[in-house]
LUMDOMI-856031 format. One record per residue (C-alpha): x, y, z negated; residue in one letter. Coordinates in steps of 0.1 Angstrom, whole numbers, plus 5000, padded with zeros to 4 digits. Layout:
xx: X | yy: Y | zz: Z | residu: A;
...
***
This chain:
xx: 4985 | yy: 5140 | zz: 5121 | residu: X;
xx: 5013 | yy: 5119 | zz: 5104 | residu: X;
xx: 5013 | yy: 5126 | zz: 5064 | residu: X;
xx: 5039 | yy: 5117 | zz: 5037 | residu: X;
xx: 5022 | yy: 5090 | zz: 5018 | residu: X;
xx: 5038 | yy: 5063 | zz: 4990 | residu: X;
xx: 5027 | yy: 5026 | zz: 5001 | residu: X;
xx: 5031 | yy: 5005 | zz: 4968 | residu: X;
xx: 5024 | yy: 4965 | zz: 4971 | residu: X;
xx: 5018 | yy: 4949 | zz: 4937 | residu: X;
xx: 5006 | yy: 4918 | zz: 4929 | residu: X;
xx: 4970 | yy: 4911 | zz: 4915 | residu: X;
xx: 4958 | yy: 4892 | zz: 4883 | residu: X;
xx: 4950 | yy: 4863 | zz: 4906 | residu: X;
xx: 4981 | yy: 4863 | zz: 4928 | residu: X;
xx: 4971 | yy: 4886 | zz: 4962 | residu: X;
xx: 4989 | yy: 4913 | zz: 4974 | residu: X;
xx: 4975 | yy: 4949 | zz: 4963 | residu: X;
xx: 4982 | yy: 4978 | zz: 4985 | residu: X;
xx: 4977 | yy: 5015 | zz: 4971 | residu: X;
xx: 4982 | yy: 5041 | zz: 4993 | residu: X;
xx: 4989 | yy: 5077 | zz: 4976 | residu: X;
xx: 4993 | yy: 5110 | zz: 4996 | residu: X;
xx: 5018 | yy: 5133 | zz: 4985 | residu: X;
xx: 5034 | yy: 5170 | zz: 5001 | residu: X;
xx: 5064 | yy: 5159 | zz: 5011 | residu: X;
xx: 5089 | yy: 5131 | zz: 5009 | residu: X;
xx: 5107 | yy: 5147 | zz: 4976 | residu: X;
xx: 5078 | yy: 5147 | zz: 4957 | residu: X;
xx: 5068 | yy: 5116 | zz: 4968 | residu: X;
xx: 5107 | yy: 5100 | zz: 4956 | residu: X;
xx: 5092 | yy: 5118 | zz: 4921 | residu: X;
xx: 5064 | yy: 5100 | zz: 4925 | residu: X;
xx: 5080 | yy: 5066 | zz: 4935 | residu: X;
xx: 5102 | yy: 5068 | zz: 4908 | residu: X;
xx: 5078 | yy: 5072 | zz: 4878 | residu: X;
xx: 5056 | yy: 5050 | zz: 4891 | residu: X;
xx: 5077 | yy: 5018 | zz: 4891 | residu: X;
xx: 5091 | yy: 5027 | zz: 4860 | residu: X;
xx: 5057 | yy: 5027 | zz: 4845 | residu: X;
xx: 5049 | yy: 4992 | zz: 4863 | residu: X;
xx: 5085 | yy: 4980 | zz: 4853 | residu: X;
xx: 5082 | yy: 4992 | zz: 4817 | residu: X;
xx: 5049 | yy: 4976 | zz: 4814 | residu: X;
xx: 5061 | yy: 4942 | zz: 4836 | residu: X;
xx: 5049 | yy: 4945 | zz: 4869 | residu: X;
xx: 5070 | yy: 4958 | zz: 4888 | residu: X;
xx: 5059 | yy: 4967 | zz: 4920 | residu: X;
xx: 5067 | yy: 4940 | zz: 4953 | residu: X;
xx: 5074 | yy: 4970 | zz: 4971 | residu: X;
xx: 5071 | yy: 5007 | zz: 4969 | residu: X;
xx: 5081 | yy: 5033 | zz: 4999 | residu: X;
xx: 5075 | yy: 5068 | zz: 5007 | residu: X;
xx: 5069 | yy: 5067 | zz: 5041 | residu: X;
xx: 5046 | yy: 5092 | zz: 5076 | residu: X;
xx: 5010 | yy: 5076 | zz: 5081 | residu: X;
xx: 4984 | yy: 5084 | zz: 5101 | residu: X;
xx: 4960 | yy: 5067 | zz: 5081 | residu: X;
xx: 4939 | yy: 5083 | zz: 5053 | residu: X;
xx: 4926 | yy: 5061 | zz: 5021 | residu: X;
xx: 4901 | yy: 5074 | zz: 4992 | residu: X;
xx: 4921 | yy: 5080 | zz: 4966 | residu: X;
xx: 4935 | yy: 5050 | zz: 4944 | residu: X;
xx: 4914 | yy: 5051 | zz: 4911 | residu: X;
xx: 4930 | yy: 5030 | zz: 4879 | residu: X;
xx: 4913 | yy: 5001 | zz: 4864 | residu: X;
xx: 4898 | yy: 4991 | zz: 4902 | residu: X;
xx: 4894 | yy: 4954 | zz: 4896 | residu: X;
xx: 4887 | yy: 4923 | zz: 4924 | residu: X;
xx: 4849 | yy: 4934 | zz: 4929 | residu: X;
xx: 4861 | yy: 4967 | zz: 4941 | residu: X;
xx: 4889 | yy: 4956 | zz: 4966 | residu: X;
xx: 4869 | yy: 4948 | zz: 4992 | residu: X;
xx: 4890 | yy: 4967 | zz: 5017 | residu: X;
xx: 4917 | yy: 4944 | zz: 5039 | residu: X;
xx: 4952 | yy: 4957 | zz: 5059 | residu: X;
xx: 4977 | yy: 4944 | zz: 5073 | residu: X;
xx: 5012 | yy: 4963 | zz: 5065 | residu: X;
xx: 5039 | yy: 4959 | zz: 5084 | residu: X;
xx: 5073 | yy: 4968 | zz: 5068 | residu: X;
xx: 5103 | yy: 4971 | zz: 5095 | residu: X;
xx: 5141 | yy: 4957 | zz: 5087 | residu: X;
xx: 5149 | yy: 4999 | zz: 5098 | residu: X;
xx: 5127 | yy: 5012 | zz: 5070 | residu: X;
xx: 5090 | yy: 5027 | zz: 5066 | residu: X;
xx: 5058 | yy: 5009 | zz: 5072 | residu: X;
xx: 5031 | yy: 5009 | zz: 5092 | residu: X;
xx: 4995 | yy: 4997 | zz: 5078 | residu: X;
xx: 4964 | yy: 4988 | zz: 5096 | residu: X;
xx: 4929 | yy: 4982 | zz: 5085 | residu: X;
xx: 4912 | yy: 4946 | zz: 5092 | residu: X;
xx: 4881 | yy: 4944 | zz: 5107 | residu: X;
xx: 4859 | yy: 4916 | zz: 5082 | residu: X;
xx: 4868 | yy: 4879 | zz: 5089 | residu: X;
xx: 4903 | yy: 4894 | zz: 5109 | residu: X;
xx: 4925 | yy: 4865 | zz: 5104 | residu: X;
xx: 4960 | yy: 4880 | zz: 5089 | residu: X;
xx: 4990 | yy: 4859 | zz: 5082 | residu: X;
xx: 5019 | yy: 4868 | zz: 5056 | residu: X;
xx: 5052 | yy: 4864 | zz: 5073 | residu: X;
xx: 5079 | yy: 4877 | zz: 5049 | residu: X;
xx: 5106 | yy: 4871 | zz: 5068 | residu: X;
xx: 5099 | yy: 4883 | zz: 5099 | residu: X;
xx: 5109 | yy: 4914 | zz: 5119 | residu: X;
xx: 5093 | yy: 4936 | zz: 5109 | residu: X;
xx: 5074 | yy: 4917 | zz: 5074 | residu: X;
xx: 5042 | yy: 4914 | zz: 5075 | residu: X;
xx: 5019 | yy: 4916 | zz: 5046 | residu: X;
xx: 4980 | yy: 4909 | zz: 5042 | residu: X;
xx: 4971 | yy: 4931 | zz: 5017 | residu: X;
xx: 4935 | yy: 4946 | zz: 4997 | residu: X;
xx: 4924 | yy: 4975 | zz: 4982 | residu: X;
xx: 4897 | yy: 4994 | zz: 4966 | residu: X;
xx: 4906 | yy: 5023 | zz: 4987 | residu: X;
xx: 4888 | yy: 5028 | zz: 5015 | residu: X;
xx: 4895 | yy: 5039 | zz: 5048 | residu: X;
xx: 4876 | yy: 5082 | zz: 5053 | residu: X;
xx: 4869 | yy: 5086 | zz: 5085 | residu: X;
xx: 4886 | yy: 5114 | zz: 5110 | residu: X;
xx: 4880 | yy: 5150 | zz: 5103 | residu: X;
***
């Protein structure tokens, strides 16, 4: 079952890509959401790489503040198409993922602290 989710990319402290994944009830409130979130990262410069509301499948713990590199342990690949929304997949350890901005759609090797729950 697809949800409405926000997919934010940021940049670590050490220069890899962050992905957060943040459910939310529908795509208004997650716009709200989108919106005061990059403000905050803007106002407090880092600004987010990328940040869209967007329908997943897949469903993450929830994104705790103040995670740092020891916790983001977990590895996906997002994909970002040219027509809009994303699509993000979980890599298996020692997966080989390659960052390829600008192609169709991007593609994005991402961590995370979040974990993937399982089905149910």
């Amino acid at each position: 079952m697809l949800e409405t989710a926000l997919l934010m990319l940021t940049l670590t402290a050490d220069g890899d890509l962050r992905v957060t994944l943040s459910p939310a009830a529908d795509a208004a409130e997650c716009e709200i959401d989108r919106e005061t979130v990059v403000g905050i990262l803007t106002d407090a410069g880092e600004p987010p790489l990328v940040a869209l509301c967007g329908q997943t499948a897949l469903r993450l713990t929830p994104f705790v503040h103040g995670a740092g590199p020891a916790e983001e342990t977990h590895r996906y690949r997002v994909e970002l198409p040219s027509a809009g929304g994303y699509a993000i997949t979980p890599l298996a350890e020692g997966e080989a993922c390659t960052t390829k901005e600008h192609a169709e759609p991007a593609i994005y090797c991402t961590r995370s602290a979040q974990a993937v729950l399982p089905d149910g």
